[in-house]
TIBA-202660 format. One line per 2 residues: number of its first residue (from 1); their letters; for each residue x, y, z of C-alpha. Coordinates in steps of 0.25 Angstrom, whole numbers. Layout:
# residues N
NUM = a = X,Y,Z ~ ... .
END
This chain:
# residues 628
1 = xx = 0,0,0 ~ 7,13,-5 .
3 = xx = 8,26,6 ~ -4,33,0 .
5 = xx = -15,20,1 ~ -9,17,15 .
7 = xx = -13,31,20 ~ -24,32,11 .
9 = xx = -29,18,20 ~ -30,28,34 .
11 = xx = -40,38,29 ~ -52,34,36 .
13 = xx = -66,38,31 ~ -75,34,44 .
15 = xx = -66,42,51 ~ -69,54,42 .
17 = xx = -83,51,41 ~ -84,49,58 .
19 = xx = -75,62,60 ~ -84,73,51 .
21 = xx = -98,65,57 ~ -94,68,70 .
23 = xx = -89,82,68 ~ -102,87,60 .
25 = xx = -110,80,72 ~ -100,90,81 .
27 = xx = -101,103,74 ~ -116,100,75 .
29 = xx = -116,96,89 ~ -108,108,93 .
31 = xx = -116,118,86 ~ -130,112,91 .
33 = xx = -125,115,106 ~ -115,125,107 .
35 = xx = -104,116,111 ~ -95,125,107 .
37 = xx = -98,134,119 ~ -93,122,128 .
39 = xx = -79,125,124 ~ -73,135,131 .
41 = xx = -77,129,144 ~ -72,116,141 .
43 = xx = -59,119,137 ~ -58,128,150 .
45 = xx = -63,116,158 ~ -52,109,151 .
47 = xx = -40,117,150 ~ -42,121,165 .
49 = xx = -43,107,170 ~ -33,102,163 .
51 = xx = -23,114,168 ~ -26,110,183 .
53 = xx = -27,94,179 ~ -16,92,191 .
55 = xx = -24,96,201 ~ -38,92,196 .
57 = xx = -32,77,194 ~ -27,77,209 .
59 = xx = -42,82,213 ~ -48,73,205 .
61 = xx = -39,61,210 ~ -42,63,223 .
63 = xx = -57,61,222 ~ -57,51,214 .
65 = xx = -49,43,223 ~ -58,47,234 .
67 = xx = -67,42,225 ~ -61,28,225 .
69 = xx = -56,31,211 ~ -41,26,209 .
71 = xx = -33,38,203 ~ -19,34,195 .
73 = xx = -11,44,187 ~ -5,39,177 .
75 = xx = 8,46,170 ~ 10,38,159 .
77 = xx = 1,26,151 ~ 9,15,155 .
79 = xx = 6,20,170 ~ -7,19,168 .
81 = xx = -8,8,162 ~ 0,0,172 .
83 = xx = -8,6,181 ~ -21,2,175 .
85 = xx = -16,-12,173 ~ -13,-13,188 .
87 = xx = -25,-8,194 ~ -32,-18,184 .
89 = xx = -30,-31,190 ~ -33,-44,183 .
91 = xx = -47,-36,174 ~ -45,-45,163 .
93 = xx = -59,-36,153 ~ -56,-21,154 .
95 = xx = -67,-13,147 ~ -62,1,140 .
97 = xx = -68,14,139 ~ -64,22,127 .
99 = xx = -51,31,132 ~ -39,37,125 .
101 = xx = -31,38,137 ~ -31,23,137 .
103 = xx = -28,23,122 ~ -15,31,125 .
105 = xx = -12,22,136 ~ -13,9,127 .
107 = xx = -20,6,141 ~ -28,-7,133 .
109 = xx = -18,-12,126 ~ -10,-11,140 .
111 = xx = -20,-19,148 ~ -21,-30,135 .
113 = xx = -7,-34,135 ~ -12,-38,151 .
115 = xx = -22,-48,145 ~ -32,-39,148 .
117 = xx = -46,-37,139 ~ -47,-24,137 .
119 = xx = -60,-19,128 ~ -64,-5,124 .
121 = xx = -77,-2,125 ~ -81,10,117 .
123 = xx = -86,5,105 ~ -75,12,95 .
125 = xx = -63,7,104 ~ -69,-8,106 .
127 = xx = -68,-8,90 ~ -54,-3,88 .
129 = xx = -50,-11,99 ~ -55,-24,92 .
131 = xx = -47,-18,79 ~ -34,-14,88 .
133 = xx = -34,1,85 ~ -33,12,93 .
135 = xx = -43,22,92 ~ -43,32,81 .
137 = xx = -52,43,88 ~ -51,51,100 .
139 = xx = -69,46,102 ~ -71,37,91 .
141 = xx = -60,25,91 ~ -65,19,80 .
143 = xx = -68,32,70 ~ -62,25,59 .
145 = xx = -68,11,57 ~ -81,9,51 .
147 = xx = -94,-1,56 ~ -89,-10,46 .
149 = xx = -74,-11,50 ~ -80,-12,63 .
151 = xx = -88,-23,60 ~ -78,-30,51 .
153 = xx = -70,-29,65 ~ -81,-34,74 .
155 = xx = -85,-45,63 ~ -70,-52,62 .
157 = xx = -67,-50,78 ~ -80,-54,83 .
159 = xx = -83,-64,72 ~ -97,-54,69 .
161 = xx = -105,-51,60 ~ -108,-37,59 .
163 = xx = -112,-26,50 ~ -105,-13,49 .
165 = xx = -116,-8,56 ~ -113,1,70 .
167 = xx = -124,-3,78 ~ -119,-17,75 .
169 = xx = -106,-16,79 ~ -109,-8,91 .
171 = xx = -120,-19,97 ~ -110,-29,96 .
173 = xx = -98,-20,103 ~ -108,-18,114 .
175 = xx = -112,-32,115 ~ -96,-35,115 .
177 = xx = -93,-25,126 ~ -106,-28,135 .
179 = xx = -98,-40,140 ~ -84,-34,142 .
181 = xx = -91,-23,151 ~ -97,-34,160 .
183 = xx = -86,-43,162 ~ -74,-31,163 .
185 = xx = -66,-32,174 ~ -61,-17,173 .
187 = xx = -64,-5,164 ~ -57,7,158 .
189 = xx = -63,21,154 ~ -56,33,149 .
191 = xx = -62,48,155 ~ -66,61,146 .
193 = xx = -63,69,159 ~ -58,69,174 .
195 = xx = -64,79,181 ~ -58,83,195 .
197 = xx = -71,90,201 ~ -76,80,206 .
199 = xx = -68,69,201 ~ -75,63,191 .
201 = xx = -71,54,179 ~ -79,58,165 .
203 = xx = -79,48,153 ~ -91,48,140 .
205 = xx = -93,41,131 ~ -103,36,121 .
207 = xx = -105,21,125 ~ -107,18,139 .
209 = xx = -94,9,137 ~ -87,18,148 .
211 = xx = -99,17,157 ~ -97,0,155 .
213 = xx = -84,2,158 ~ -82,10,169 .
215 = xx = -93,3,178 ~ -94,-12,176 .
217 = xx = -80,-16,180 ~ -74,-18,192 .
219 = xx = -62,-8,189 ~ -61,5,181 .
221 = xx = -50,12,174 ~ -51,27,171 .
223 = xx = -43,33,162 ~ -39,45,160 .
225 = xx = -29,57,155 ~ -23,68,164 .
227 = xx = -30,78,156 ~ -45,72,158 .
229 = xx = -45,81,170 ~ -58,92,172 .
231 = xx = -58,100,186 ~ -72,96,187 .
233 = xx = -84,89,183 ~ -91,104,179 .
235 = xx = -90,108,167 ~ -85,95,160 .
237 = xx = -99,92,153 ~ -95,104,144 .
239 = xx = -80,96,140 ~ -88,83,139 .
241 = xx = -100,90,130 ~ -89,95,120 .
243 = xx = -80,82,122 ~ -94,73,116 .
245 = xx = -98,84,105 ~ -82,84,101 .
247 = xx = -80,70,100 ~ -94,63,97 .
249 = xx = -102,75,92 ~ -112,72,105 .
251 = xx = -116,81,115 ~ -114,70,124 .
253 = xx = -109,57,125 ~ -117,45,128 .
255 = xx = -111,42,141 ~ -101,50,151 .
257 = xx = -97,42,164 ~ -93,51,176 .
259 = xx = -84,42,186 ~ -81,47,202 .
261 = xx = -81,32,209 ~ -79,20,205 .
263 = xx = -93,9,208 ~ -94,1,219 .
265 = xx = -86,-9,211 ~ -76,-3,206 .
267 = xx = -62,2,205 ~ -60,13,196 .
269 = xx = -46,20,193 ~ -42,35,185 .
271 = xx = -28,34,178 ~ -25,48,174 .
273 = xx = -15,46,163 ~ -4,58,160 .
275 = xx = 3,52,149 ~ 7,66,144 .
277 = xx = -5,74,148 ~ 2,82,159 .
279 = xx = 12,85,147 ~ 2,90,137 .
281 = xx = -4,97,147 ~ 7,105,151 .
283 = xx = 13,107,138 ~ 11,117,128 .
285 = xx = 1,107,121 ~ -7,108,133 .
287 = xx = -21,114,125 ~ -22,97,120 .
289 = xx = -23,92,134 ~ -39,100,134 .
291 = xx = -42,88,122 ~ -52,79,127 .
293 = xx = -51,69,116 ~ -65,71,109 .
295 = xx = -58,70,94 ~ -65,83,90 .
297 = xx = -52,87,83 ~ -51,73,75 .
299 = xx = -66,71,70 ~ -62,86,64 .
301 = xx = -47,83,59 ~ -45,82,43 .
303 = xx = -36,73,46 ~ -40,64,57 .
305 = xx = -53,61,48 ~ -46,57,37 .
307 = xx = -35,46,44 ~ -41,44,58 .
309 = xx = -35,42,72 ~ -26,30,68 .
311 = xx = -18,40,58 ~ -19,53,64 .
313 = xx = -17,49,80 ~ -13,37,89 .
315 = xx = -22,37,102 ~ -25,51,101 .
317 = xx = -27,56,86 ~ -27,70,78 .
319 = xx = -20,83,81 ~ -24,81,97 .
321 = xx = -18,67,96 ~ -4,70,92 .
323 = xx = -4,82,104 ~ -10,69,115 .
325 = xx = 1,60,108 ~ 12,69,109 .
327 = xx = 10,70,125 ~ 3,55,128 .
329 = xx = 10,46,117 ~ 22,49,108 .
331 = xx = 28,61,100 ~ 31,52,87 .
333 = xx = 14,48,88 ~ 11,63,91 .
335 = xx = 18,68,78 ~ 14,57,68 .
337 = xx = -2,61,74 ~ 2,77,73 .
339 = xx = 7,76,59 ~ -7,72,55 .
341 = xx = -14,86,60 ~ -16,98,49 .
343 = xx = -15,106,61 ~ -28,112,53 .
345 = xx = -34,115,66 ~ -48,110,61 .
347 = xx = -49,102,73 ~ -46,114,85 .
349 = xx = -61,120,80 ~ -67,106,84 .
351 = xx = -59,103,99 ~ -66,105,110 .
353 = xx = -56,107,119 ~ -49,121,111 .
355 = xx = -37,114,106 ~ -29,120,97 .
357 = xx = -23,106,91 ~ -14,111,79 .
359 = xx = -7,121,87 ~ -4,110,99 .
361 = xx = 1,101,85 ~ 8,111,79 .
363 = xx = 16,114,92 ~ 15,98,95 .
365 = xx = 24,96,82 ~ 36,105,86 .
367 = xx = 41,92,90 ~ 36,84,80 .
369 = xx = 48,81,67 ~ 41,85,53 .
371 = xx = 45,78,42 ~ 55,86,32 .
373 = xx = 46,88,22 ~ 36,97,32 .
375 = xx = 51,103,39 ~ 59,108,27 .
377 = xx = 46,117,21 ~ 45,122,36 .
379 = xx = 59,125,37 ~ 60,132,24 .
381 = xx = 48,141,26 ~ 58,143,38 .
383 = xx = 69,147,33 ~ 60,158,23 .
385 = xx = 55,164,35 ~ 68,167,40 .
387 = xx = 71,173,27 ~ 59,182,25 .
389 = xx = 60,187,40 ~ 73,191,35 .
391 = xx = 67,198,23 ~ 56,204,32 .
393 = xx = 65,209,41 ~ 73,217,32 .
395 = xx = 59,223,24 ~ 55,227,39 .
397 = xx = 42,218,40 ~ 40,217,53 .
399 = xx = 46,233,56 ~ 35,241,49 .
401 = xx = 26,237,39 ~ 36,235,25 .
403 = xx = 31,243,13 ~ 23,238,1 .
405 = xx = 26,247,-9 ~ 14,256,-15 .
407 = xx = 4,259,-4 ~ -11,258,-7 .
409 = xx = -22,262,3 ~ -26,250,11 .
411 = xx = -40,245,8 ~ -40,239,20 .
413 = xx = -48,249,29 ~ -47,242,43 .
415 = xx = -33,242,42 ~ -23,254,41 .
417 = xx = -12,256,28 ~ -4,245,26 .
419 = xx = -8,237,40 ~ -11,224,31 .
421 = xx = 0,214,28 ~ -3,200,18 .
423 = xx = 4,189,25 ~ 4,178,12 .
425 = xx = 10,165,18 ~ 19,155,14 .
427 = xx = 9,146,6 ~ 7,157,-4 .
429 = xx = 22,154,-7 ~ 19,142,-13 .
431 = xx = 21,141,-28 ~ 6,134,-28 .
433 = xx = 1,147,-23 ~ 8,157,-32 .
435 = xx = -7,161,-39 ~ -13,163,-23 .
437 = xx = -1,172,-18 ~ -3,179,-33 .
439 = xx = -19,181,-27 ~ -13,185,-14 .
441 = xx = -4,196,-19 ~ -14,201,-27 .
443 = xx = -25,202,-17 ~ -14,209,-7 .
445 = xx = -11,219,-19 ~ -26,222,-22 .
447 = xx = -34,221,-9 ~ -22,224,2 .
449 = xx = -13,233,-6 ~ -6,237,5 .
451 = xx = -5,225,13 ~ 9,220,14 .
453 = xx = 10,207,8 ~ 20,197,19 .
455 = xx = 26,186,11 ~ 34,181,22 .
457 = xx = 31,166,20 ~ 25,156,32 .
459 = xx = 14,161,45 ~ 24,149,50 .
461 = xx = 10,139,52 ~ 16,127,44 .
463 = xx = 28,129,55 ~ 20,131,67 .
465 = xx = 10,117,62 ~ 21,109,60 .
467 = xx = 27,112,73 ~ 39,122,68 .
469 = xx = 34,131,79 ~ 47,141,81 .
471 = xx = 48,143,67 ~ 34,146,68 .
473 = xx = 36,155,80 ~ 46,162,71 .
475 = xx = 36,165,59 ~ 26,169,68 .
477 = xx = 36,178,73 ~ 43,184,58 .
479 = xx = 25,185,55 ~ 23,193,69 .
481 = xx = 34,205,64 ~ 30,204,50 .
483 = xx = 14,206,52 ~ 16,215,66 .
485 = xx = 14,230,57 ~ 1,227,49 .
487 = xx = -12,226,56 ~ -19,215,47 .
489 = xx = -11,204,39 ~ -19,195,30 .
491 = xx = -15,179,26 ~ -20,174,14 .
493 = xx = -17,159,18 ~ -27,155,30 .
495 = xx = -19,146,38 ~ -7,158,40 .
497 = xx = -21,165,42 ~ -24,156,55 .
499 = xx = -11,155,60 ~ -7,167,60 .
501 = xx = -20,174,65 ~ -19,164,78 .
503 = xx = -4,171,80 ~ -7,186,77 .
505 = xx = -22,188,78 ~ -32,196,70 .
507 = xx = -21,205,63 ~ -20,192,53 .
509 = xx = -32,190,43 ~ -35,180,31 .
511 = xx = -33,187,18 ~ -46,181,12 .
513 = xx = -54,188,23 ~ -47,204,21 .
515 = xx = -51,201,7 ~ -66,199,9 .
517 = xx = -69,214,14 ~ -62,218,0 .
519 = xx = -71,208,-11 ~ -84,207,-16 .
521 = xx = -91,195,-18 ~ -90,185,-30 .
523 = xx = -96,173,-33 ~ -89,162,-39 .
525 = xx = -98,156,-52 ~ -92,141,-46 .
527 = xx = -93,137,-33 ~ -81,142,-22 .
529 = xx = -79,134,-9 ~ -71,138,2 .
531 = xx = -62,129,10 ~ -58,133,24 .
533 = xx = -44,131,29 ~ -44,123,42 .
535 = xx = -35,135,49 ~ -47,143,46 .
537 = xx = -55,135,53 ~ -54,144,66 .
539 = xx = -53,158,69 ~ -56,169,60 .
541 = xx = -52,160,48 ~ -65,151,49 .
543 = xx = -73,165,45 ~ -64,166,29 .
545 = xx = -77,159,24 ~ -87,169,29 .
547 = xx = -78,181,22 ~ -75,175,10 .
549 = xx = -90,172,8 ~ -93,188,6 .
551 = xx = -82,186,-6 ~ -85,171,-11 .
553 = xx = -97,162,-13 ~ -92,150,-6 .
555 = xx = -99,136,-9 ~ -103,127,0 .
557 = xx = -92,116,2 ~ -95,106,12 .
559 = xx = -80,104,14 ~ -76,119,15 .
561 = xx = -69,116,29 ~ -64,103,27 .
563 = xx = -47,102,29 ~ -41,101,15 .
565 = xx = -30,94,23 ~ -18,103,18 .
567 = xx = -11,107,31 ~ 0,114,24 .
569 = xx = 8,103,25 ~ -1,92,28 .
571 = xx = -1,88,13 ~ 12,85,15 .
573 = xx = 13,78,27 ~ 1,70,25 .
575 = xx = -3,70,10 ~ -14,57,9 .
577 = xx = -20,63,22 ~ -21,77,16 .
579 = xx = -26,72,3 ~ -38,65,11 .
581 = xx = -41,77,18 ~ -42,85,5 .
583 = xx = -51,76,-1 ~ -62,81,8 .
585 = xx = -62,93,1 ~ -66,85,-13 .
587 = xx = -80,81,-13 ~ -89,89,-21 .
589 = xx = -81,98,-26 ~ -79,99,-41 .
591 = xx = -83,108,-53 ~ -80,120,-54 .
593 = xx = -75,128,-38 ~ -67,135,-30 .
595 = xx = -61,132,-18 ~ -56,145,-10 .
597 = xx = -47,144,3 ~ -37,153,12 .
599 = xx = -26,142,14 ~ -15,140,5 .
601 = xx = -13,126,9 ~ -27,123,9 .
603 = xx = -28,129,-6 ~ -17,120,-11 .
605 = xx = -22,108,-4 ~ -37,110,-12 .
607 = xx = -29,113,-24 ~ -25,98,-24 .
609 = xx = -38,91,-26 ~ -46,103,-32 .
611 = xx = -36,110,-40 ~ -29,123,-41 .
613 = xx = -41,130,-48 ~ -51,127,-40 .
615 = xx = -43,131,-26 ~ -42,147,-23 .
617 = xx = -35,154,-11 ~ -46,163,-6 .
619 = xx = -38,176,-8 ~ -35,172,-23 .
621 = xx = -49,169,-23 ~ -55,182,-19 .
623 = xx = -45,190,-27 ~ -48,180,-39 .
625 = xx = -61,184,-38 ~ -62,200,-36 .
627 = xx = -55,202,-48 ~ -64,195,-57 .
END
């Protein structure tokens, strides 16, 4: 099987079907009760628990022990194994609760090399367990099998015979299950939250599995991480609601199991595993530490619907996996997981929790090697910058504001004579983009004629994203001197645009908005569809649509703000995956359209399935069409 057919074999299309079925049954969900509102008290709740987790732990710890709850701190996953094992005795039939903790210990397959039978018990991870996989989702271990593989699976094991129907396959899980739950000698639960005040243990779930577990045998295991910890049970139904809606798209789960006490019968022990926590938490990563594991971020990733967990992750998966793997698994996991993210930032609109993953990733790979083919172009635009800072330095950019020559009155009334400056980019540098920067120049000369044009090359974002943060730093700080004397400077490429807007404020503006006020509308005779760059998927961005409209009558395009899956480099790095993401874009398009966009990248990405012709840079676009 040649490179290409092998990859091509890990494209998953359950998973992509499961993944944008769950997120249009979330954005509906949120919109229908205002979930959004829960946010800002949630990650409150969450950011100040976890930075007094010391001392809510030690609160915690001590009732629950009064409580007759055993209480064990585990530092690392072979502690806390042992320590489980130990405490175990001679239980030969262990029934499992679903838990990522316990996936990241290898806590079965521990207690298995004992001779113990050990069965999982939520539906999804019974099934990879029968197939010997590890999950490939955060909530839905077994995203990316479909009833029929399933029953195939079931059929061959179990010497079955059952259709590919769901309800099928479930009746005969539960009738497998319903014996193992009577006849367990000890059972193990994960927990969604530990809160302090009053201790209480907090798990849900959708099957009642976790309640069979927890209360029928004799002994029960709690597992947990350090940064489960809530200061109190007030306030957590808010945490849970958007935990539910994020992961499931329910309001609320089926079932949620609070724990004080053990029953009359029972023994029941917490581990609370570190395992790197306290690291994450004190680092300068520490904003991934408020993740709560609902896998909002994946079912919204470009990539991860297209290749799965199994691909893009090991026990924890996406651009949030590779942070968790870096502190609780290994670097060499945590950058083959990172290399996968676009950094696109579509998944940071969709967290719960506030996150901002890309920048976390982007720091995370300062440490992470990049291959020589991603390395020698960052270096180059390196070695240019130093070259132009030269250059600038002597024209006195950065000093006063350099002269242009002829001076025109400014048609820019907001803004005083010559307070505009066109900051063009490095993209426009690229040979492919001669007839763009041709439009840009143009537009600069008839609608800003007394903006000075900077054409000083990279915003320094490919550095900072790949994790060549000082000679990002040192971009930003040649861009800060260079921009400091006008009051407004435009970008025609949006993902500068973003980056840089985040960095210097609202003294940075998209070129194909200042256009807007200076046009009047025209309509296209054939159909003209927008595509919206993922980086203008927050902030001011997101409004470019709504201005260009007053210049441009845009057609419907159901897949307007689906990831082309350029990345800048991504297409390099991860060609077949790219491709499949681009794909996407395809369906129902053809005759004769137009496609406009903002990002550079994002152009020459459409370019390669829809053609030159049919691809326009918005500012091209706009000039394109006042002159006719």
């Amino acid at each position: 099987m040649g490179q290409r057919s092998a990859f091509l074999s890990k494209f998953n299309e359950n998973v992509f079907k499961a993944t944008n079925l769950t997120v249009q049954k979330r954005e509906k969900l949120f919109r229908g009760h205002d979930l959004d509102s829960l946010r800002e008290n949630a990650q409150a709740k969450r950011a100040m628990s976890l930075e007094n987790a010391d001392v809510l732990w030690k609160i915690s710890a001590e009732q629950f022990q009064e409580n007759g709850i055993t209480v064990f701190f585990a530092d690392t996953a072979a502690s806390a194994n042992k320590f489980i094992s130990e405490k175990m005795g001679d239980a030969k039939l262990i029934v499992k609760g679903k838990s990522l903790t316990t996936e990241e210990m290898e806590l079965r397959q521990f207690l298995e090399k004992e001779e113990r039978e050990v069965v999982e018990t939520d539906l999804g991870e019974w099934i990879i367990q029968q197939r010997k996989e590890l999950p490939s989702h955060f909530t839905a271990p077994a995203i990316h099998l479909s009833a029929g593989d399933v029953a195939q699976m079931v059929n061959r094991k179990f010497g079955e015979n059952l259709p590919a129907d769901a309800h099928a396959l479930t009746a005969f899980a539960r009738r497998h299950l319903r014996e193992k739950f009577r006849n367990a000698d000890a059972g193990i639960i994960g927990a969604n939250a530990i809160c302090a005040k009053p201790a209480t243990v907090l798990s849900v779930s959708n099957e009642g599995n976790v309640s069979l577990s927890s209360r029928l045998p004799e002994k029960l295991f709690i597992v947990t991480g350090w940064d489960r910890i809530y200061d109190s049970v007030e306030g957590i139904e808010g945490v849970q609601r958007l935990l539910s809606a994020s992961a499931t798209a329910q309001e609320y789960t089926s079932y949620v199991d609070f724990f004080r006490k053990p029953l009359p019968h029972q023994q029941v022990f917490l581990i609370v595993l570190d395992n790197g926590r306290k690291a994450l938490m004190e680092s300068v990563f520490s904003d991934g530490a408020r993740c709560i594991r609902c896998g909002a971020c994946l079912n919204i990733c470009p990539v991860y619907e297209e290749v799965g967990g199994h691909t893009f992750g090991k026990v924890y998966h996406g651009g949030i996996g590779a942070l968790l793997t870096e502190f609780t698994g290994n670097d060499r996991d945590a950058s083959a997981i990172a290399s996968y993210c676009l950094r696109c930032k579509t998944c940071e609109p969709a967290c719960p929790m506030g996150i901002p993953i890309a920048d976390l990733l982007a720091r995370l790979s300062e440490s992470h090697s990049l291959p020589f083919y991603l390395s020698l172009p960052l270096r180059m635009l390196g070695r240019r910058v130093g070259a132009m800072r030269g250059r600038q330095k002597d024209q006195g950019i950065g000093d006063s504001p350099p002269s242009s020559g002829t001076h025109h009155s400014s048609p820019i009334t907001h803004h005083s004579s010559r307070s505009v400056a066109v900051f063009i980019g490095c993209m426009f540098r690229n040979p492919l983009m001669k007839r763009e920067r041709k439009g840009i120049e143009s537009t600069v000369a008839r609608f800003f004629p007394d903006a000075q044009i900077l054409d000083s090359g990279c915003c320094g974002m490919p550095h900072f994203y790949k994790g060549q943060l000082s000679a990002a730093v040192e971009r930003l700080e040649i861009i800060e001197k260079m921009i400091e004397p006008f009051e407004t400077v435009l970008l025609p490429c949006s993902s500068g645009f973003a980056y840089l807007r985040e960095r210097f404020g609202d003294k940075i503006e998209l070129m194909s908005m200042a256009m807007v006020e200076k046009l009047e509308k025209v309509d296209s005779i054939s159909p003209v569809y927008y595509h919206q760059p993922c980086h203008l998927k927050t902030g001011p961005g997101t409004k470019e649509k709504a201005a260009l409209n007053q210049v441009i009558t845009f057609s419907s395009w159901e897949n307007e703000n689906r990831c082309c899956g350029s990345g800048g480099t991504y297409f390099v790095q991860h060609p077949f995956v790219s491709r499949k993401i681009l794909s996407r874009k395809e369906p129902g398009m053809d005759g004769k359209f137009t496609i406009v966009t903002s990002c550079p990248s994002c152009l020459l990405q459409l370019r390669r399935v829809f053609g030159r012709g049919r691809v326009a840079h918005s500012v091209s676009y706009m000039l394109q069409s006042a002159t006719k």
